[in-house]
LUMFIKE-242126 format. One record per atom (N, C-alpha, C): x, y, z; residue in one letter. Coordinates in steps of 0.02 Angstrom, whole numbers, plus 50000, padded with zeros to 5 digits. Layout:
<recs>
xx:yy:zz:residuo
X:Y:Z:A
...
</recs>
This chain:
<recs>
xx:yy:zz:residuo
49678:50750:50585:X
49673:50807:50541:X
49602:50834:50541:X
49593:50903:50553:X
49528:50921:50578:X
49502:50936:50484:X
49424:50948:50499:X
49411:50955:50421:X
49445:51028:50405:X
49454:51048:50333:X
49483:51092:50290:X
49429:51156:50310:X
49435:51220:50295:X
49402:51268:50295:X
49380:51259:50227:X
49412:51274:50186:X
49391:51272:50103:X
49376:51221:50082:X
49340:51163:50107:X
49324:51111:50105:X
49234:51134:50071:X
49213:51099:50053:X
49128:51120:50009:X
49132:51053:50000:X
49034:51055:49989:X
48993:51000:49972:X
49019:50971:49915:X
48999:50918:49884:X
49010:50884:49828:X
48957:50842:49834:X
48889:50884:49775:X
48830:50849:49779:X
48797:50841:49842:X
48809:50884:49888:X
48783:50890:49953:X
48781:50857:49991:X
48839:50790:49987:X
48859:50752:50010:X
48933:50723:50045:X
48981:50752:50009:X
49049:50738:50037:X
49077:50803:50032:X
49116:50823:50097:X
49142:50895:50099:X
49205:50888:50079:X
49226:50896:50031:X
49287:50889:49996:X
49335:50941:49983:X
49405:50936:50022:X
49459:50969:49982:X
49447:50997:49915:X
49445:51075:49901:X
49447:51066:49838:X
49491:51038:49768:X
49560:51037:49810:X
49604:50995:49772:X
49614:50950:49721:X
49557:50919:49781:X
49532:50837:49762:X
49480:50836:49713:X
49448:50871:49715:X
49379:50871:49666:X
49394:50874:49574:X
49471:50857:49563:X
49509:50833:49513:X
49484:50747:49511:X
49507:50700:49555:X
49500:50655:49575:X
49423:50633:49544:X
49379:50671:49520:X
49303:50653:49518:X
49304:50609:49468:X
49348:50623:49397:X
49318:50574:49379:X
49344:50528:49345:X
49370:50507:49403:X
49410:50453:49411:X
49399:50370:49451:X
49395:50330:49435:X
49356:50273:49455:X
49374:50207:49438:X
49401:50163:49463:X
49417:50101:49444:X
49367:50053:49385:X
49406:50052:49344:X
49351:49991:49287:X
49323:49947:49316:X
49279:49931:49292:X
49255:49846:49302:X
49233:49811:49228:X
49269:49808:49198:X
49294:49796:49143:X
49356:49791:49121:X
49360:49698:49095:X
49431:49675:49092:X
49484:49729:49018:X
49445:49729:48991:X
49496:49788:48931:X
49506:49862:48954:X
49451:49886:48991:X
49463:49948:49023:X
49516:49950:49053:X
49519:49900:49093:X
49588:49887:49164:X
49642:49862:49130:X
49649:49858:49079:X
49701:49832:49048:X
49722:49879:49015:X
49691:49923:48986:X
49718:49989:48938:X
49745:50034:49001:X
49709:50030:49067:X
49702:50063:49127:X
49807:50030:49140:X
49804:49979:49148:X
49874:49956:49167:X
49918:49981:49112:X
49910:49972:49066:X
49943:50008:48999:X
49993:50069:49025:X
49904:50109:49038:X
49922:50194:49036:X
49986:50202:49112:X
49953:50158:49151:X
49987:50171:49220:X
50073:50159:49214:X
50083:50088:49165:X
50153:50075:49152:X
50192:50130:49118:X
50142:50160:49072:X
50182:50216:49026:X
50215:50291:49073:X
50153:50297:49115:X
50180:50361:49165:X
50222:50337:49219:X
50228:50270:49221:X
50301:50274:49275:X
50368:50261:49222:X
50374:50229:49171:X
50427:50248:49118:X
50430:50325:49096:X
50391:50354:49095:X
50406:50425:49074:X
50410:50479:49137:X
50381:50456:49216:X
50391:50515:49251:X
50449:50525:49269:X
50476:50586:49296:X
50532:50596:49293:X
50573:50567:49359:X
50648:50561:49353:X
50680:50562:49421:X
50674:50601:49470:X
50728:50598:49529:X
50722:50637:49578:X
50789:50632:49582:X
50825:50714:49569:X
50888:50726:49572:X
50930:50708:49634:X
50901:50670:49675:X
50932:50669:49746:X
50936:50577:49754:X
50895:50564:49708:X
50890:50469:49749:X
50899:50439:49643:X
50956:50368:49657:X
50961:50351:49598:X
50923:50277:49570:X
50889:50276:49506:X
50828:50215:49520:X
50874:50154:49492:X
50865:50113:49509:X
50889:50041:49465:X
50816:49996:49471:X
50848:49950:49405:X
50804:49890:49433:X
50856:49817:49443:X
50811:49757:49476:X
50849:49706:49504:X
50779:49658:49499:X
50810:49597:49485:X
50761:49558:49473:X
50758:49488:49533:X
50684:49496:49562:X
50655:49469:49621:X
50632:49394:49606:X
50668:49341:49636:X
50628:49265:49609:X
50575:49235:49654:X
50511:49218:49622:X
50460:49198:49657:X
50478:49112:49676:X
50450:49091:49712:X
50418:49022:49726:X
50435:49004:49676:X
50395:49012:49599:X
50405:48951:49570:X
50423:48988:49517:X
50503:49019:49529:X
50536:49040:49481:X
50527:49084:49439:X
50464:49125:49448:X
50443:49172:49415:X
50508:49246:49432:X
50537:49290:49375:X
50571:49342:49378:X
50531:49391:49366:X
50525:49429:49449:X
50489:49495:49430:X
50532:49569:49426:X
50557:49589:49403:X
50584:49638:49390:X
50562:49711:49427:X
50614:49751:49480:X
50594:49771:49514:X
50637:49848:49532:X
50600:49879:49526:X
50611:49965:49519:X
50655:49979:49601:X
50722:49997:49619:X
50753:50014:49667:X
50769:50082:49687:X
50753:50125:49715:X
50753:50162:49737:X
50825:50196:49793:X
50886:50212:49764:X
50941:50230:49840:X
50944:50280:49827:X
50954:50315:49878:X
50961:50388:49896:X
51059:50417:49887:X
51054:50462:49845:X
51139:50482:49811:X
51181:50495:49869:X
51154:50538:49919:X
51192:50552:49966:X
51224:50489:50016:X
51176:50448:50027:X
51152:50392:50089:X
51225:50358:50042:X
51270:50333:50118:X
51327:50289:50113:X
51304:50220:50150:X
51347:50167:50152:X
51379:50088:50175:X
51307:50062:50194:X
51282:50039:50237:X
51219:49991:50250:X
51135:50038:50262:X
51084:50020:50204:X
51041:50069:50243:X
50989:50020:50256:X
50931:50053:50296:X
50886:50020:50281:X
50832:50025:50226:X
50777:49977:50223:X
50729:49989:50182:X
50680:49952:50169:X
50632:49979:50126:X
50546:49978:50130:X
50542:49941:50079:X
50512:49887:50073:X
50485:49825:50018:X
50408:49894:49995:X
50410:49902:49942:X
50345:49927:49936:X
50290:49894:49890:X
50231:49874:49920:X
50170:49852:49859:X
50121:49896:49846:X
50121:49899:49784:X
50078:49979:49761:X
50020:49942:49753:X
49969:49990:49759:X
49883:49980:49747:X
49856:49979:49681:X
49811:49964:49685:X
49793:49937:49613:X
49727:49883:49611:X
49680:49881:49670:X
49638:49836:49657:X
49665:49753:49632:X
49737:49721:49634:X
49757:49661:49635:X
49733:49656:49552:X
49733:49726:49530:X
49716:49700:49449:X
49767:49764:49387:X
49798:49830:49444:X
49837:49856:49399:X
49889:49850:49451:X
49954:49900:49405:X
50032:49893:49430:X
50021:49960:49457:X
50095:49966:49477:X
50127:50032:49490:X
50127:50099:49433:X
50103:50156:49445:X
50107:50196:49396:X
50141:50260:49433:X
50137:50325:49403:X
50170:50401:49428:X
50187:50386:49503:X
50133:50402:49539:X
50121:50414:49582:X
50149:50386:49637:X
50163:50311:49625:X
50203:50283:49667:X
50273:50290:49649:X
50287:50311:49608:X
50371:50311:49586:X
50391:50374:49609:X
50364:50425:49594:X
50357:50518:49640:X
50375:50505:49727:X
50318:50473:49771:X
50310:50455:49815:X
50378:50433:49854:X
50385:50364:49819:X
50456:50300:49847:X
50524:50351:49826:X
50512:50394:49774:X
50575:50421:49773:X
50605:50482:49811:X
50536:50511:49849:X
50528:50539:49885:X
50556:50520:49957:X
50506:50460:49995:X
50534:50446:50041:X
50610:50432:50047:X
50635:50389:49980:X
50674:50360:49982:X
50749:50425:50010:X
50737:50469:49967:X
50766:50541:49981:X
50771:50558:50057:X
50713:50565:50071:X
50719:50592:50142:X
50733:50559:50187:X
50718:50491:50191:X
50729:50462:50255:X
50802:50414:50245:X
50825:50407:50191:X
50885:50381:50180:X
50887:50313:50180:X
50841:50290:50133:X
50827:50216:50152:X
50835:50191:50069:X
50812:50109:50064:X
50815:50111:49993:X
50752:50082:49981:X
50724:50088:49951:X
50651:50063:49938:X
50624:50030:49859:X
50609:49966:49889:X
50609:49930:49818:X
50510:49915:49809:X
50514:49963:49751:X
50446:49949:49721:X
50419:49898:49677:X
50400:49845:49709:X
50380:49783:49696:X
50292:49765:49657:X
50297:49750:49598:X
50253:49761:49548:X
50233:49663:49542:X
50203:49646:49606:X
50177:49578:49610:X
50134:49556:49545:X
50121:49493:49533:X
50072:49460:49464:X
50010:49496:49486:X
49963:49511:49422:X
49901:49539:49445:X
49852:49478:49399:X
49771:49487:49435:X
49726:49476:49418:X
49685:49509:49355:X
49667:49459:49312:X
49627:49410:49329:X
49698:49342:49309:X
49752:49357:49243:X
49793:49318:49266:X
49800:49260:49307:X
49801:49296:49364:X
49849:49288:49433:X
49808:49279:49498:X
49754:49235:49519:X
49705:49248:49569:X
49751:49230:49615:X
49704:49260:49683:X
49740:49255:49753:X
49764:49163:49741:X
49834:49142:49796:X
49852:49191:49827:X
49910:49224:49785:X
49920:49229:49736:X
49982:49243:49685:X
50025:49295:49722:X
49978:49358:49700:X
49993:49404:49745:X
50025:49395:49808:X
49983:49373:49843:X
50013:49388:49911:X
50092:49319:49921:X
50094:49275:49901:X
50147:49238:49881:X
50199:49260:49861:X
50196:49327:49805:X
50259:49357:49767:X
50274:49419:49831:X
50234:49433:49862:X
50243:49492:49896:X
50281:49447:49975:X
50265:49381:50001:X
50299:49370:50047:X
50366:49334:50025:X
50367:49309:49970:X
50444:49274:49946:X
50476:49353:49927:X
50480:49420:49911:X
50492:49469:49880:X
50529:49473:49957:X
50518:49481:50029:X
50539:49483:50081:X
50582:49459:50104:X
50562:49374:50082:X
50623:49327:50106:X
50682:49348:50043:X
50663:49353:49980:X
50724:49364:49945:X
50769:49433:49939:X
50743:49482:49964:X
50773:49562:49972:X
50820:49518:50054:X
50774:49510:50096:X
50836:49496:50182:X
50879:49445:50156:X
50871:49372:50121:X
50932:49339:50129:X
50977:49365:50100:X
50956:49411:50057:X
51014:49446:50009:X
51022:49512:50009:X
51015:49526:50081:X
51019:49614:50112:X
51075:49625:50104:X
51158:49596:50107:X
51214:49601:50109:X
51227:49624:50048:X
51216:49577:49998:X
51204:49595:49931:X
51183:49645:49883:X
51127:49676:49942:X
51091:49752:49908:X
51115:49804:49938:X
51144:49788:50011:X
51186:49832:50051:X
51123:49890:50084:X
51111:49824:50098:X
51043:49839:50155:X
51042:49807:50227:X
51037:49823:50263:X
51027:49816:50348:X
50980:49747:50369:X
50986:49692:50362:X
50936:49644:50368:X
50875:49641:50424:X
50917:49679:50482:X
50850:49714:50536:X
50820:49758:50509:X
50835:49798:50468:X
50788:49872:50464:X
50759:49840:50384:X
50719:49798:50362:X
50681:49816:50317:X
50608:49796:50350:X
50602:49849:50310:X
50505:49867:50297:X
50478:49841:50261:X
50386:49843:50279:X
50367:49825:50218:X
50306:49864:50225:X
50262:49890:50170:X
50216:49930:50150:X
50169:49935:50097:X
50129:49983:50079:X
50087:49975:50040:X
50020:50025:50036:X
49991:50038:49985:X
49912:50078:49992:X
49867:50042:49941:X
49795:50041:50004:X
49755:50012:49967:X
49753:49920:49949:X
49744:49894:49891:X
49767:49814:49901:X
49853:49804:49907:X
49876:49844:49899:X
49968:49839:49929:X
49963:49845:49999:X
49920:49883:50026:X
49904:49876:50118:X
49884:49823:50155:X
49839:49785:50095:X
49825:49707:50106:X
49888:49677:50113:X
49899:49675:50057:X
49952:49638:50039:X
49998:49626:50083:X
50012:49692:50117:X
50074:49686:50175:X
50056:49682:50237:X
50011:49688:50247:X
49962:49655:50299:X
49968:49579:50305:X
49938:49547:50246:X
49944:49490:50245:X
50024:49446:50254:X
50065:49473:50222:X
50129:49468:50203:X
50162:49452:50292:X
50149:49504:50325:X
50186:49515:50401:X
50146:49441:50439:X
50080:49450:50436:X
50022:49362:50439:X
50066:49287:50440:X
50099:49307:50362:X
50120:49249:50362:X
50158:49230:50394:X
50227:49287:50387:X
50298:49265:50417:X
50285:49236:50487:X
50240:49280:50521:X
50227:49287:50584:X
50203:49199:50613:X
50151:49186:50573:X
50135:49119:50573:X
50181:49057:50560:X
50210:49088:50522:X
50265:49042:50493:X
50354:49049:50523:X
50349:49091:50576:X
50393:49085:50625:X
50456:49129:50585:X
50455:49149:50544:X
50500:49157:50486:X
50512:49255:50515:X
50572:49280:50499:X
50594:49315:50498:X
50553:49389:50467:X
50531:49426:50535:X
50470:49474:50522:X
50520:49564:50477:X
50453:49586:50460:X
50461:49667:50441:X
50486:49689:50498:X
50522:49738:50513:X
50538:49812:50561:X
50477:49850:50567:X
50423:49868:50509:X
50372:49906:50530:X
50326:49900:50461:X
50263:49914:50477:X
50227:49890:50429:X
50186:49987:50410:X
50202:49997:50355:X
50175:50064:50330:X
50095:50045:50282:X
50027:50057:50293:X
49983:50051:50255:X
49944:50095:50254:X
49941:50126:50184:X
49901:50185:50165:X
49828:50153:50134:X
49771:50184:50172:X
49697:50174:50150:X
49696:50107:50140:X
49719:50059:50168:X
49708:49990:50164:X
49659:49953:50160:X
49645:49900:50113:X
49582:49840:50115:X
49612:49790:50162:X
49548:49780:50205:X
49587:49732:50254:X
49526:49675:50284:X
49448:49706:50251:X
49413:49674:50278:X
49372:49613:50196:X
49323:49586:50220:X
49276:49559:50158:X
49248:49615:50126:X
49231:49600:50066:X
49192:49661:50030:X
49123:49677:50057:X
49069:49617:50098:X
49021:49604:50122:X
49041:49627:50175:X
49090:49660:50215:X
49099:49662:50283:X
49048:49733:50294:X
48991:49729:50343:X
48946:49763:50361:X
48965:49834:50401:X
49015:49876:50365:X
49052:49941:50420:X
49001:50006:50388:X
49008:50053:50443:X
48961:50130:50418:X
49002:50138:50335:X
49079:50128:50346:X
49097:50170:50267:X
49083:50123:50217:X
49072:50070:50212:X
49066:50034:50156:X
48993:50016:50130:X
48951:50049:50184:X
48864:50065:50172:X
48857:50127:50138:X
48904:50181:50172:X
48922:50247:50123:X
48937:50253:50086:X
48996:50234:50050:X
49029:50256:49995:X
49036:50215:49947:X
48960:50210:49900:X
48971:50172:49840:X
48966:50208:49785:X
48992:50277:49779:X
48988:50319:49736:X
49033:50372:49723:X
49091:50359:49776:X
49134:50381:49770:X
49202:50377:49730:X
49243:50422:49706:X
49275:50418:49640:X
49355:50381:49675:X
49384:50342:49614:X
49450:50297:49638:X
49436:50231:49651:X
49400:50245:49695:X
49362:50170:49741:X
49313:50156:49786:X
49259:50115:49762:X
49219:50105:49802:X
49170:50054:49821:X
49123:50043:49857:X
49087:49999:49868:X
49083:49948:49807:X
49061:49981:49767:X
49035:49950:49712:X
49065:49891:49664:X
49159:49893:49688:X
49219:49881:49667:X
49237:49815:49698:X
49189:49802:49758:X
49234:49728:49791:X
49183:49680:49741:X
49119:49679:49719:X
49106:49614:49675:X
49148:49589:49619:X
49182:49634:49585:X
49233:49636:49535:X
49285:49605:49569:X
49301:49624:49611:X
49385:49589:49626:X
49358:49534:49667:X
49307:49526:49686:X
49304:49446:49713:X
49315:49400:49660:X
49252:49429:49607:X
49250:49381:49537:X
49312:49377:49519:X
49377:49397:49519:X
49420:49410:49490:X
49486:49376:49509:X
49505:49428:49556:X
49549:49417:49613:X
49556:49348:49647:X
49487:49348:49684:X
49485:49281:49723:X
49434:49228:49711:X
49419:49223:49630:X
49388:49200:49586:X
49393:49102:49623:X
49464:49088:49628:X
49488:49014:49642:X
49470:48992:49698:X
49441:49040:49735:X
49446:49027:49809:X
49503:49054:49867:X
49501:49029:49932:X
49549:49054:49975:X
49613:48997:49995:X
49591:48934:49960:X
49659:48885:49983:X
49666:48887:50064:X
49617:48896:50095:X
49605:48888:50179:X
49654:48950:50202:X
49645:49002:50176:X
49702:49060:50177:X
49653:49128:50192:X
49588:49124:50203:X
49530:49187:50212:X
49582:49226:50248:X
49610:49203:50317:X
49630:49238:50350:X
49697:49293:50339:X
49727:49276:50285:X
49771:49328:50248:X
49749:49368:50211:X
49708:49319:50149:X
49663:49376:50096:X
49640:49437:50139:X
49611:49414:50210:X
49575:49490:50227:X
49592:49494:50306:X
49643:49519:50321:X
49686:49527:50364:X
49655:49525:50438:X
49614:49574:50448:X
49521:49574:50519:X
49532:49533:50538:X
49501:49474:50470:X
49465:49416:50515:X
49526:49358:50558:X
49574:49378:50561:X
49617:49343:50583:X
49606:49372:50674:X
49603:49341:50727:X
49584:49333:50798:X
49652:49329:50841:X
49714:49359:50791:X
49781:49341:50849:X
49811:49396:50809:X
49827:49455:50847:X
49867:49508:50806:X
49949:49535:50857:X
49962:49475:50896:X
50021:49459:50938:X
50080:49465:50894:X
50142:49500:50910:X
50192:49496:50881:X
50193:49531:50823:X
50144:49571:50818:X
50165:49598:50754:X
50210:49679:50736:X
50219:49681:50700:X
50284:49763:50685:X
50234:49802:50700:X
50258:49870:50727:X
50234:49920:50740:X
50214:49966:50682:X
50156:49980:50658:X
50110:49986:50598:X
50090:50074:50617:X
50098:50108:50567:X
50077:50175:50525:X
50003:50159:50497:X
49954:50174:50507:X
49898:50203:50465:X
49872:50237:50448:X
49853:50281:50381:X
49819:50308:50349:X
49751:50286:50325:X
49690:50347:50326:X
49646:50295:50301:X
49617:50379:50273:X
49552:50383:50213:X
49526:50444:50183:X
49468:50463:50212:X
49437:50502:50241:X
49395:50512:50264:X
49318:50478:50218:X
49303:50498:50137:X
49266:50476:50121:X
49294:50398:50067:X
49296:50360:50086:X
49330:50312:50086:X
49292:50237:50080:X
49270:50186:50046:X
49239:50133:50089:X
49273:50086:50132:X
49324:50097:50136:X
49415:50069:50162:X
49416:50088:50235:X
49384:50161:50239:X
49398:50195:50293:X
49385:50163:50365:X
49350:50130:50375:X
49326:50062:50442:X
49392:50044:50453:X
49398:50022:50400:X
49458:49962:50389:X
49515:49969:50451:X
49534:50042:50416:X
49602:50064:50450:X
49578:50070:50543:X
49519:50089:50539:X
49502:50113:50605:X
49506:50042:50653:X
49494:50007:50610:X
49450:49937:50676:X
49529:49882:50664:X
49569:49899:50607:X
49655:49877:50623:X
49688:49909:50672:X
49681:49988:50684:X
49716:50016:50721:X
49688:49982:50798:X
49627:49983:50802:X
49605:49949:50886:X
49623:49881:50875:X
49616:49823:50839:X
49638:49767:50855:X
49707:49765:50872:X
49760:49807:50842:X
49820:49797:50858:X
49830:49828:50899:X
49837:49882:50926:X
49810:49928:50983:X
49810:49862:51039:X
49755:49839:51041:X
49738:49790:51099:X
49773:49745:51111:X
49794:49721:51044:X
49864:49674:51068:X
49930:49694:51068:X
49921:49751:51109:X
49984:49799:51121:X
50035:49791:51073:X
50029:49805:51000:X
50072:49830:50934:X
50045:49898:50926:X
50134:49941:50935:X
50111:50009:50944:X
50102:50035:50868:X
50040:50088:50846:X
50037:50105:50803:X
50003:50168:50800:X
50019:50207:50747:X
49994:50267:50730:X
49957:50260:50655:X
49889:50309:50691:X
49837:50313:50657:X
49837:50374:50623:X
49812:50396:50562:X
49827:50453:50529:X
49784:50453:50509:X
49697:50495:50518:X
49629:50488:50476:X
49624:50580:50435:X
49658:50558:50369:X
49636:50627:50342:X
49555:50654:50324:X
49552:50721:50320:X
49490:50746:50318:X
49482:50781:50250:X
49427:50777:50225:X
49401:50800:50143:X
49442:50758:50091:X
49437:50695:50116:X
49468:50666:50047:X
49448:50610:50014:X
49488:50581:49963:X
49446:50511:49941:X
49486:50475:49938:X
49503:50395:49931:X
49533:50336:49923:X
49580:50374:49834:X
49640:50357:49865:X
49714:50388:49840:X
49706:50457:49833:X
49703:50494:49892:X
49735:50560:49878:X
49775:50595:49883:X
49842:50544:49884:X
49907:50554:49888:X
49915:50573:49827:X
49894:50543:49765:X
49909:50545:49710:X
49904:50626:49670:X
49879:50678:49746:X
49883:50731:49709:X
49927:50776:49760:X
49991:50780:49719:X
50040:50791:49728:X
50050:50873:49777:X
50019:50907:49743:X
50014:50987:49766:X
49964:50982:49860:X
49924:50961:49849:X
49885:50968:49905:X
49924:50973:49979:X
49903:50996:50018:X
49940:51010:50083:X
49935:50931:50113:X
49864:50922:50101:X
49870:50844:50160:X
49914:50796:50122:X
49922:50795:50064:X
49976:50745:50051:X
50029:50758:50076:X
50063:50823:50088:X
50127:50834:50092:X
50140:50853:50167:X
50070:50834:50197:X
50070:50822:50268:X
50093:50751:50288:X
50046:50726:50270:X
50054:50638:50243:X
50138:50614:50232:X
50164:50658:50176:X
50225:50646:50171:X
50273:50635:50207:X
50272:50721:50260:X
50318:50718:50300:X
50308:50657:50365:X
50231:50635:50402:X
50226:50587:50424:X
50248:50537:50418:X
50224:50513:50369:X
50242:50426:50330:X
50327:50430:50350:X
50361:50495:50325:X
50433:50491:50316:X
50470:50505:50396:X
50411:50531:50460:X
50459:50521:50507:X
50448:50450:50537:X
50384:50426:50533:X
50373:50368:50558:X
50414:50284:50524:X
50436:50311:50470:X
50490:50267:50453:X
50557:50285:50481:X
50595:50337:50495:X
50653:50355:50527:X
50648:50342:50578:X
50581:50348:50634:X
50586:50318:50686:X
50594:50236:50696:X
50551:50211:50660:X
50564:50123:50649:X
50623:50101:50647:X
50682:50147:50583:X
50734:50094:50560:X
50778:50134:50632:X
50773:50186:50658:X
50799:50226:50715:X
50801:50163:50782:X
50750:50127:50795:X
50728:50102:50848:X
50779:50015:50834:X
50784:50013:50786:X
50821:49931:50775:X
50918:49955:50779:X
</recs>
């Protein structure tokens, strides 16, 4: 995506969509009551945003490892008949909020167009919940949607799995495991603006952008303290997807990443590692934007974004 014409400075520093320049001031807490009133608000706007006259929501409740019931927002499309496929989704949130608007707009969206069913999966969060909780509820959430694909009247080849931001981790990590663990993989892995490296990881965008609004530099000391407060349980190599040295066998992966972004490396130096180990994938680097600017609904690049994300999943469940 080439930069915007109507794109302008912001502080003479980031040429920004004007769209986006909503987005300013907006910024992840680092503060445990902030992020908690912050999760609050986010729960309230996905109970109150509205449906989508075309796809019908349920929920169904997902069992963890150790019996934990997470209760989980389903997404089928009214028209779509007998077996479909579909997208496990983990929404972003810094591993410290849930799902709010934006992802429920989004999944009900895809879910519409591409005829799939898509279950929005609202994993334990931090501080709670330190690694690997998360990523545990998000790979048992996999094994328990496929053994019981018959059941949901879902396609056991065609599910997905996805995510933006720490849900990009997440499913990053998630595909890691199975993969390692010989266990029954995703169809295709969808990750929007994904964390994938250490917060210390030395890239041009994460030297840049510690001042940028949503998310930024400034944001990985917090979720270390937090997040991965316990340690890694000899697991580094999932928490941060990079540093793993074998990217063989893995689903054919969609990326998005924001131009002003500290994430933005991320996506770039995933797309060449997998790349190299011949997993075909598409790279998607938008221009004038910031970490979640999907979340604004009107803008053209989202609804560029949209139609992407939504053929590159029709091609996936197309290809099985």
């Amino acid at each position: 995506m080439a930069k915007p014409p109507e794109s302008f400075p912001m502080k003479l520093k980031y040429y920004v969509r004007k769209e986006f320049l909503m987005l300013k001031p907006f910024v992840m807490p680092m503060n445990i009551f902030a992020l908690k009133l912050l999760d609050f608000g986010l729960r309230l706007t996905l109970f109150i945003a509205p449906g989508n006259k075309n796809v019908k929501i349920t929920k169904t409740p997902i069992f963890t490892r150790d019996q934990k019931i997470i209760n989980t927002m389903v997404f089928t499309p009214k028209k779509a008949k007998g077996i479909l496929p579909c997208l496990l989704y983990f929404p972003g949130g810094g591993f410290v909020n849930g799902p709010g608007y934006a992802h429920k707009r989004n999944c009900a969206k895809i879910a519409a167009s591409v005829g799939c069913k898509i279950f929005l999966f609202p994993y334990r969060l931090a501080p709670k919940y330190a690694f690997p909780t998360a990523l545990y509820d998000c790979v048992d959430a996999f094994k328990f949607v496929s053994d019981r694909a018959i059941d949901f009247m879902i396609d056991p080849k065609r599910i997905a799995v996805g995510g933006d931001s720490a849900g990009g981790t997440l499913a990053a990590g998630t595909t890691l495991m199975l993969r390692d663990a010989h266990a029954k993989m995703p169809c295709f892995n969808l990750m929007l603006y994904p964390a994938l490296d250490k917060g210390t990881a030395d890239t041009p965008s994460r030297k840049l952008y510690t001042d940028t609004p949503m998310f930024n530099t400034k944001r990985f000391k917090f979720i270390e303290k937090h997040y991965y407060k316990n340690g890694y349980f000899g697991m580094e190599k999932y928490a941060y997807p990079l540093l793993n040295d074998n990217f063989d066998r893995l689903p054919p992966t969609y990326i998005e990443t924001a131009e002003y972004d500290c994430l933005h490396d991320d996506g770039v130096l995933a797309n060449k590692k997998l790349t190299a180990a011949g997993v075909p994938v598409t790279l998607v680097e938008t221009k004038g934007t910031f970490h979640g600017y999907d979340a604004v609904e009107r803008s053209p690049v989202t609804k560029e974004c949209m139609v992407l994300r939504q053929a590159a999943l029709k091609q996936a469940f197309a290809n099985k």
